[in-house]
C-alpha positions as CSV (number, residue, x, y, z in Angstrom):
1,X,12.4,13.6,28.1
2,X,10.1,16.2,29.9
3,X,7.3,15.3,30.8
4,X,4.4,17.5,32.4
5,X,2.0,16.8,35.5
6,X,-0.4,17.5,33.0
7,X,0.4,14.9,30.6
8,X,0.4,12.4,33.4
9,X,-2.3,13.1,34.8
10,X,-4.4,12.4,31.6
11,X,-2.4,9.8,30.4
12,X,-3.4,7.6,33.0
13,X,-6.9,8.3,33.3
14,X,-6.9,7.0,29.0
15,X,-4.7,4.4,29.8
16,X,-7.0,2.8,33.2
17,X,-10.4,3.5,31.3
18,X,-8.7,1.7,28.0
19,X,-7.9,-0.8,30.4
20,X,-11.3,-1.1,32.1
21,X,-12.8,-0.7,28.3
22,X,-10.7,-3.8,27.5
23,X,-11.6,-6.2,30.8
24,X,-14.5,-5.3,30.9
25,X,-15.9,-6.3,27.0
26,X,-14.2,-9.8,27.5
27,X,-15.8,-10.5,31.0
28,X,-19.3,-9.0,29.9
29,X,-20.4,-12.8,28.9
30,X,-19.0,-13.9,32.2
31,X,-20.4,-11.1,34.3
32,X,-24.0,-11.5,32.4
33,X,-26.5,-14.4,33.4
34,X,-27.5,-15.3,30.1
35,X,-30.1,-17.9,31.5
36,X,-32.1,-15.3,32.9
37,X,-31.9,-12.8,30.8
38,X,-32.9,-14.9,27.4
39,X,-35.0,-18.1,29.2
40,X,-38.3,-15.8,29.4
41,X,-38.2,-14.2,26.1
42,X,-37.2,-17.2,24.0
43,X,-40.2,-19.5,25.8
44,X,-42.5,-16.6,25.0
45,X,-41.7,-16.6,21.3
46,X,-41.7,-20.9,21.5
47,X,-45.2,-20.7,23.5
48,X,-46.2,-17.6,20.6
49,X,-45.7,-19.9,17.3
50,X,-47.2,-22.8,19.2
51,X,-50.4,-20.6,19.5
52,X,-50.3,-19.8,16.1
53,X,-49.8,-23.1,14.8
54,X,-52.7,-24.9,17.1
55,X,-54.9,-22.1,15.3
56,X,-54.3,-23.0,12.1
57,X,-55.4,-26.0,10.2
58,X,-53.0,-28.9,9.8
59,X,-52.3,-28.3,5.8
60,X,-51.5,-24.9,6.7
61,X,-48.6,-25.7,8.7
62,X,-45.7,-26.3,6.7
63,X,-46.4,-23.2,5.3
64,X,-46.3,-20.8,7.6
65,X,-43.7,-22.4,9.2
66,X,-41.8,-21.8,6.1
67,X,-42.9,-18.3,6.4
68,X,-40.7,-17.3,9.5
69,X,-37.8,-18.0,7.5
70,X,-35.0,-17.0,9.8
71,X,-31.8,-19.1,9.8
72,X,-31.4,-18.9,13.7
73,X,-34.7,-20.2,13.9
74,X,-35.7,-23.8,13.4
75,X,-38.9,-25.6,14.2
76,X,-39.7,-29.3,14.6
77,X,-43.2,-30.8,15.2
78,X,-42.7,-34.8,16.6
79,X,-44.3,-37.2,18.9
80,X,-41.6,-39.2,19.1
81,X,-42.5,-42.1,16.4
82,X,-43.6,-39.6,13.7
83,X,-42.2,-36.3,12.6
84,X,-45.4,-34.2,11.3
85,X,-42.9,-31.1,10.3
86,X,-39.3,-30.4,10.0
87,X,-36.9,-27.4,8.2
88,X,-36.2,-29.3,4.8
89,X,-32.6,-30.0,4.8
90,X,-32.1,-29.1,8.4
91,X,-30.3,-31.7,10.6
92,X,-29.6,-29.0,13.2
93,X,-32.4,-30.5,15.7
94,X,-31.5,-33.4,16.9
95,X,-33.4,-34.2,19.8
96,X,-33.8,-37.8,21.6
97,X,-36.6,-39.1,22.0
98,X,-37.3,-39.4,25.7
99,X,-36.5,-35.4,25.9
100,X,-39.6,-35.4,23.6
101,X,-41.2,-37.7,26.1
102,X,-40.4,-35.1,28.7
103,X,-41.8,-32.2,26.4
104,X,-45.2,-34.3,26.1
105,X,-45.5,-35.0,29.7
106,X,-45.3,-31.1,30.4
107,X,-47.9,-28.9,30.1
108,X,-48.3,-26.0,27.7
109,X,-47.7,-23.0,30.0
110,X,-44.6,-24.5,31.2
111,X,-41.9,-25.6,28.1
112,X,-38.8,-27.7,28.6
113,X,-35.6,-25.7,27.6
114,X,-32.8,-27.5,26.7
115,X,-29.0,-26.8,25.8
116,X,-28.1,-27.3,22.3
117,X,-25.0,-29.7,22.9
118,X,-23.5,-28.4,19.7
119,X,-23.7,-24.8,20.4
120,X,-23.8,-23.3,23.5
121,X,-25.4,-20.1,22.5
122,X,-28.2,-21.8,21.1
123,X,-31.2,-23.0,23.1
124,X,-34.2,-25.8,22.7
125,X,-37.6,-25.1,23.7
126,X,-40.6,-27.4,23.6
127,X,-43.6,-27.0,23.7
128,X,-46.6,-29.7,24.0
129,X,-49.7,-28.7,21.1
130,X,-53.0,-30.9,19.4
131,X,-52.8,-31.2,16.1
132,X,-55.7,-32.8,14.0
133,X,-56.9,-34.0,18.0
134,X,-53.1,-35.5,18.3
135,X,-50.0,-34.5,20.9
136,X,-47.5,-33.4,19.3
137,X,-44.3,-31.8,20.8
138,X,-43.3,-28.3,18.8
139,X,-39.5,-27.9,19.5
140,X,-37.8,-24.8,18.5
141,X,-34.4,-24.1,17.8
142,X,-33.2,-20.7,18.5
143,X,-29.9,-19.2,18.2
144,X,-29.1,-15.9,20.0
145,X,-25.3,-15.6,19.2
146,X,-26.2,-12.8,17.6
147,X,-28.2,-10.9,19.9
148,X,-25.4,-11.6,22.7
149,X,-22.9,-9.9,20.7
150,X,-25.0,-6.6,20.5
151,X,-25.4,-6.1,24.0
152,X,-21.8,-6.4,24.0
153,X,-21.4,-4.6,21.1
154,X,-24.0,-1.9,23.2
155,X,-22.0,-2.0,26.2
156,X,-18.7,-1.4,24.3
157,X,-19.9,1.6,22.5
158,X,-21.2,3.2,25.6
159,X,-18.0,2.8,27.4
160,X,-15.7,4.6,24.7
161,X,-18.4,7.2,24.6
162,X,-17.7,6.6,28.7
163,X,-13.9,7.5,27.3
164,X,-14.8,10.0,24.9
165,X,-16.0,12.4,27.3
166,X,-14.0,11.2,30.6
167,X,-11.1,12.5,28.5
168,X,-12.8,15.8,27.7
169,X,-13.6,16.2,31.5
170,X,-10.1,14.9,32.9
171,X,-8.5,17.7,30.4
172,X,-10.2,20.5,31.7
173,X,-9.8,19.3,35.1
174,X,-6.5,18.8,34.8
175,X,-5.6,22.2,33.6
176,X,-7.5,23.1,37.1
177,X,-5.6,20.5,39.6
178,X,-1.7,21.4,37.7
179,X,-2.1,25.4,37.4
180,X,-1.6,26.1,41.0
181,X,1.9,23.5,40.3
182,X,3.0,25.8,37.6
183,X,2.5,28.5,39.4
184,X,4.4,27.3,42.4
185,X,7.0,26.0,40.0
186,X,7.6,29.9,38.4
187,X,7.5,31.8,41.8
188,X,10.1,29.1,43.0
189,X,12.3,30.0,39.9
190,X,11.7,33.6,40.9
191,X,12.7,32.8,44.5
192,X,16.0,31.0,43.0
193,X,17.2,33.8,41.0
194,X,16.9,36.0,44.8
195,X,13.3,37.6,44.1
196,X,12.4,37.1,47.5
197,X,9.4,39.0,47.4
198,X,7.3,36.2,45.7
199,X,4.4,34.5,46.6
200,X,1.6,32.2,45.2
201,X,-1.5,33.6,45.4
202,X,-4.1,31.3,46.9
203,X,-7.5,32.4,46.0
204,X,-10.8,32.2,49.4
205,X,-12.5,29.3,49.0
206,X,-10.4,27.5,46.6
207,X,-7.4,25.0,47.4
208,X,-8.1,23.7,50.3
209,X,-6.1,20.4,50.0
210,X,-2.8,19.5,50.5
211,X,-1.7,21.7,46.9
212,X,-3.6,24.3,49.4
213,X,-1.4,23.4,51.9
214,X,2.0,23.0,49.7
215,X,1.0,27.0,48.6
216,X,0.8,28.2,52.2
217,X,4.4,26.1,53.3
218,X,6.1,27.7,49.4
219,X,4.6,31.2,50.9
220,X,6.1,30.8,54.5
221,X,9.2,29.8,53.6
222,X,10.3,32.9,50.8
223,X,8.6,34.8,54.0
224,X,11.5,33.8,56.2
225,X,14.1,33.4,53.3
226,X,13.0,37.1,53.1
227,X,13.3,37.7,56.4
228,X,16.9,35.7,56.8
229,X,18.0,38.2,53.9
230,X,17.2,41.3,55.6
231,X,19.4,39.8,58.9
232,X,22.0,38.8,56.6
233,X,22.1,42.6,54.9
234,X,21.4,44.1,58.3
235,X,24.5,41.9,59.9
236,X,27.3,42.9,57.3
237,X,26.1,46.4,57.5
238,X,26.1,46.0,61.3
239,X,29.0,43.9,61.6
240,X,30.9,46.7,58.5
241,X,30.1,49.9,60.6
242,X,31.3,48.1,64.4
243,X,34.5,46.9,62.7
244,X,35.1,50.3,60.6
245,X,34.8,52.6,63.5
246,X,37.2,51.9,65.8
247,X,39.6,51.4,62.6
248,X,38.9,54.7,62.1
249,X,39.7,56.0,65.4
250,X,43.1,53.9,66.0
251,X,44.0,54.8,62.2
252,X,43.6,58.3,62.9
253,X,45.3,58.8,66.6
254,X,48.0,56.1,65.3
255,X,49.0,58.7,62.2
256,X,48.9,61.6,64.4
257,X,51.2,60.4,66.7
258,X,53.5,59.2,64.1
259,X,54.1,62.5,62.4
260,X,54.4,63.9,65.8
261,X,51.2,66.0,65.6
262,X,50.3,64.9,68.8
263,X,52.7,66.5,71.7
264,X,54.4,63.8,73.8
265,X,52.3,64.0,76.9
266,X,48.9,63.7,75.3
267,X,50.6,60.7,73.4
268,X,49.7,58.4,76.2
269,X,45.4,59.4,76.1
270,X,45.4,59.1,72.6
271,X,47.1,55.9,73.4
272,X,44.5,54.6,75.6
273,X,41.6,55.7,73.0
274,X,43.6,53.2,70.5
275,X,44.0,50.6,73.3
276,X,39.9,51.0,74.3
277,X,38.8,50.4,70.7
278,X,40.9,47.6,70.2
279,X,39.2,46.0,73.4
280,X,35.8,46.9,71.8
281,X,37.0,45.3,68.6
282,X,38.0,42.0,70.6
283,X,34.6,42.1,72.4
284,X,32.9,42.3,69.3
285,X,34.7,39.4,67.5
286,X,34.3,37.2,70.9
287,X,30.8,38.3,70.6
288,X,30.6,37.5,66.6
289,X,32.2,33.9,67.5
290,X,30.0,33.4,70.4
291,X,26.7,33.7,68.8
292,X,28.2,31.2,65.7
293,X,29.1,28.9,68.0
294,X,25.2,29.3,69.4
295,X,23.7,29.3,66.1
296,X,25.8,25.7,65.1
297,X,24.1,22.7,66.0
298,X,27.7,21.6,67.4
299,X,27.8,23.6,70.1
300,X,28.6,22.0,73.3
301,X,25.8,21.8,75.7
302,X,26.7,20.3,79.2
303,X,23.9,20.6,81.7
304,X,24.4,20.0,84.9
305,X,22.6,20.5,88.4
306,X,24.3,23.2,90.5
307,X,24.0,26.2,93.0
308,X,22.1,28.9,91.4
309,X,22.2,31.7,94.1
310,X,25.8,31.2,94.4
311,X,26.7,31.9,90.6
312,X,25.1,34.9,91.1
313,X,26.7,35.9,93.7
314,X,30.1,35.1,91.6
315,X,28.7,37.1,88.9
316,X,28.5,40.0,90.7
317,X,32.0,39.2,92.7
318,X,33.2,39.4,88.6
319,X,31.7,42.8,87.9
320,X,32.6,44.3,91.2
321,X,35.2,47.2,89.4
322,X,32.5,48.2,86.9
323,X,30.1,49.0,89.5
324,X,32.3,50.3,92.2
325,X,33.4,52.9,89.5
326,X,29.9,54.1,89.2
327,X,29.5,53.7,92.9
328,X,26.6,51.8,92.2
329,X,24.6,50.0,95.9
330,X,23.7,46.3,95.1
331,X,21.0,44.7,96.7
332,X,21.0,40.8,96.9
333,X,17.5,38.5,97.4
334,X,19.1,34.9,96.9
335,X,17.0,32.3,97.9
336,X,19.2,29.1,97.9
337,X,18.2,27.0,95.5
338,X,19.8,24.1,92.2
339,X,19.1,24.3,88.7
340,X,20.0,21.9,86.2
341,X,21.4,23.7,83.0
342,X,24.8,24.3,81.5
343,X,26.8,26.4,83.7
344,X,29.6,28.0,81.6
345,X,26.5,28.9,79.3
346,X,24.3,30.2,82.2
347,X,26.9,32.4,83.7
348,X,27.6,34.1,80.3
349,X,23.7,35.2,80.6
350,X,24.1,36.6,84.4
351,X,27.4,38.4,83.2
352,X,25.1,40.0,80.2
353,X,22.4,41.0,82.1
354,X,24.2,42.5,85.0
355,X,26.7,44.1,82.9
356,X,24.0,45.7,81.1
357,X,22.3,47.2,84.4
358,X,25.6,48.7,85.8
359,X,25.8,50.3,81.9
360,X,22.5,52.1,82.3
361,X,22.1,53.1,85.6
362,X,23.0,56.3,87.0
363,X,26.2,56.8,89.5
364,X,25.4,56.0,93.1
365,X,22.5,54.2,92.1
366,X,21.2,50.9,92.5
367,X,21.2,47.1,91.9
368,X,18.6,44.6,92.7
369,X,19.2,41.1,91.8
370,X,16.7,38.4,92.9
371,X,15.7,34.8,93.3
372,X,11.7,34.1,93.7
373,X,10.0,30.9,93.5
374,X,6.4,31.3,92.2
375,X,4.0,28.9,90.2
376,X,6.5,25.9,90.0
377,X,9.0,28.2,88.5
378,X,12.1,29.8,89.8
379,X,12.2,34.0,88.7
380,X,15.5,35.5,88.9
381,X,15.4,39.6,88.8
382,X,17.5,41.6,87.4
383,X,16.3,45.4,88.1
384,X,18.2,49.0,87.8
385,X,17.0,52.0,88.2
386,X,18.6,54.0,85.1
387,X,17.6,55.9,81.9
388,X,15.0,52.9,81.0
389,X,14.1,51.6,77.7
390,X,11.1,53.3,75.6
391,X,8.3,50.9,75.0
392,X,8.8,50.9,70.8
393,X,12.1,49.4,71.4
394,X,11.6,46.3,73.8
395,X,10.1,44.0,71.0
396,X,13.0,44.5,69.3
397,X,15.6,44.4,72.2
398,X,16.4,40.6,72.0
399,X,17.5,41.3,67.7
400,X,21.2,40.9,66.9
401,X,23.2,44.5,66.4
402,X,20.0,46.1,68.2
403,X,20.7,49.5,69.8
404,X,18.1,51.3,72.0
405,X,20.4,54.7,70.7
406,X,20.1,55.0,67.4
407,X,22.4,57.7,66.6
408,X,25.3,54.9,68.4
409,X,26.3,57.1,71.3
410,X,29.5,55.8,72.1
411,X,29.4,57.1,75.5
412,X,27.8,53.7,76.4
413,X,29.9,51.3,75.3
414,X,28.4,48.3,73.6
415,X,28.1,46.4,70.0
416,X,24.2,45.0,70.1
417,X,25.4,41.0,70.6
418,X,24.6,40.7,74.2
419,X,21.3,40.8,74.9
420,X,20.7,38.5,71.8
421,X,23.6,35.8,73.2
422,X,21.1,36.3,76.2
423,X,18.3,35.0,74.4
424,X,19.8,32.9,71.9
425,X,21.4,30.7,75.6
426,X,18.0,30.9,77.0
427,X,16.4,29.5,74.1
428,X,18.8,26.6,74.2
429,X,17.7,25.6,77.6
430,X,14.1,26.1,76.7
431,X,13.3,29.2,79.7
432,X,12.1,32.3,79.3
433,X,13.1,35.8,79.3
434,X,10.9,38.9,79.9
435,X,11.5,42.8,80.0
436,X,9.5,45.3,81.7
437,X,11.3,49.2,80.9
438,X,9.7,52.6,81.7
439,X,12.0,55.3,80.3
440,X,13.5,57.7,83.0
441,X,12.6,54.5,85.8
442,X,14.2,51.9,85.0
443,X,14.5,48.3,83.8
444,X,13.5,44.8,84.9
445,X,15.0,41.2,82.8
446,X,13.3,38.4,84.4
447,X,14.7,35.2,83.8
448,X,11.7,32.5,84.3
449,X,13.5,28.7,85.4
450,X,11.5,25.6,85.4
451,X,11.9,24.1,88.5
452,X,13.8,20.3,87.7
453,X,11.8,17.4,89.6
């Protein structure tokens, strides 16, 4: 069965105060010192009616004893050998005779109080008076069951009114503590059923506890859920427009050459064209697996220490036709020095990098590729001197499918997966990558290397 944070949270505040309620009226008589609380008041009214009775004359006696005529009170006037008064038919004071010696020997301001042996609640309080010129010990008998079980009965009442309006107060502040719940409990419904737009609102001032904090984590996440949506829209409309264009190009030069609209000697360019867009189509798939792999938490990750300045070198050794075609000059800086990373990973971001700066430079331009140490880092430079990149685009260079040409000039070749295997492999080894671009100047990727002690 359902039941609400609400309901529980009141539940169990009536069910501890019950409980309390409940301890707490059977431990009262334990927690109380009833000594103390009834030793002064009950020799008071002893040492009252003694004062009373040694002002009035002996005959007189009985009958304003009789007068008090309260059944928790009994009175007995002895010396020990002769009993001057007693409650007619009471046999409730029975008192020996050397505690009446003891009374006698006391003085007036300071009574004996003794326990009645038959009843604990009860309490016997003498009191040495003259009567007719005679000592005579007045002993009183005074029950106060009664006024015990009122305190009790006080205390009780006070803690259900306690209940009463701890209930009142724990609804209405429950209704407070559980509505920012519901609410994060309908926007995370909303969130389910794809509104990714949702959020809790969380009001200055208010909620600043760990419900506070529960609001601001709900909040963050459909921020990023939002944000993984857009990718994931953005990447099958990326991923749907690399795939359908070269389709479209070999689709269209494969049917023209089969109905032999295409002479025989152009056969063999339009042939290339198909051949080129197939490559692009296996670059972009490598590229699509590649960054998977990446994005796995599988993917194998074997670093080990080796010759930095000479895998560049490689590199470039590796893109040697690309640049010669463009008769591009390259200009080496290689200090000699070991990092510790994963190599196969490592090399795939040189490859990138480089590739990319043979792309956008201009023929019979040029190359610089350097290693600097500075500030307990190692700096490797990659620099062209190209078309550039304008500054509203860098922030968003690293971003899967991103193209600095929007309109998708295919006269640079190129899918939007590099530069983002870049980062994604840098990331991976915990370095850094920075960009500095001036449109018409050129561009600068600096790799930043922590050197391994």
């Amino acid at each position: 069965m359902f039941r609400s944070l609400y309901l529980k949270i009141v539940q169990t505040f009536i069910s501890v105060v019950l409980i309390s309620i409940f301890i707490s009226y059977f431990l009262t008589p334990f927690s109380l010192n009833q000594e103390e609380i009834f030793k002064e008041e009950l020799s008071k009214i002893s040492m009252g009616i003694a004062q009373v009775i040694q002002m009035t004359g002996p005959e007189s006696i009985p009958e304003l004893i009789r007068g008090f005529d309260d059944e928790n009170l009994n009175i007995l006037i002895t010396n020990g050998e002769y009993t001057f008064f007693v409650n007619e038919g009471d046999d409730r004071l029975q008192i020996r005779k050397k505690d009446v010696e003891e009374i006698l020997r006391h003085t007036f301001d300071d009574p004996v109080v003794l326990v009645d042996k038959d009843n604990r609640s009860a309490r016997i309080i003498g009191v040495p008076i003259n009567v007719s010129g005679k000592k005579y010990a007045l002993i009183t008998r005074i029950d106060y069951e009664d006024e015990f079980e009122d305190i009790q009965q006080g205390i009780f009442m006070s803690l259900v009114i306690v209940l009463m309006v701890g209930s009142l107060l724990i609804l209405l502040a429950s209704t407070y503590l559980v509505k920012p719940i519901r609410n994060l409990t309908h926007a995370a419904r909303k969130l389910a059923k794809g509104d990714f737009s949702v959020r809790v609102e969380k009001k200055e001032g208010k909620n600043q506890d760990e419900v506070g904090e529960l609001i601001d984590s709900f909040n963050h996440m459909a921020t990023e859920i939002e944000k993984i949506d857009m990718m994931r829209a953005d990447f099958v409309s990326n991923v749907s427009h690399e795939i359908q264009s070269p389709l479209t190009s070999i689709k269209g030069f494969t049917k023209a050459i089969m109905d032999d609209v295409v002479p025989k000697e152009d056969q063999k360019e339009y042939l290339t064209i198909i051949y080129q867009e197939i490559e692009r189509m296996s670059r972009l798939s490598d590229n699509l697996l590649r960054m998977a792999s990446l994005d796995s938490e599988h993917h194998p990750y074997h670093p080990v220490s080796y010759r930095l300045d000479e895998q560049l070198r490689k590199s470039i050794l590796t893109t040697q036709p690309q640049w010669e075609k463009k008769n591009l000059s390259i200009e080496l800086d290689l200090e000699p020095v070991e990092i510790f990373a994963d190599k196969d990973l490592m090399e795939q971001v040189w490859l990138n990098l480089v590739i990319n700066a043979i792309k956008y430079s201009h023929d019979n331009g040029t190359i610089e590729i350097a290693i600097k140490i500075a500030g307990g880092q190692i700096h490797v430079l990659v620099r062209d001197y190209g078309i550039g990149i304008p500054g509203e685009a860098i922030p968003n260079l690293f971003s899967r499918f991103y193209k600095v040409d929007r309109s998708r000039n295919r006269s640079i070749d190129g899918n939007g997966l590099g530069l983002s295997i870049v980062k994604k492999i840098i990331s991976i080894h915990k370095f850094s990558i920075h960009v500095i671009s001036e449109e018409g100047v050129g561009s600068t990727f600096t790799v930043k290397i922590p050197i391994r002690h």
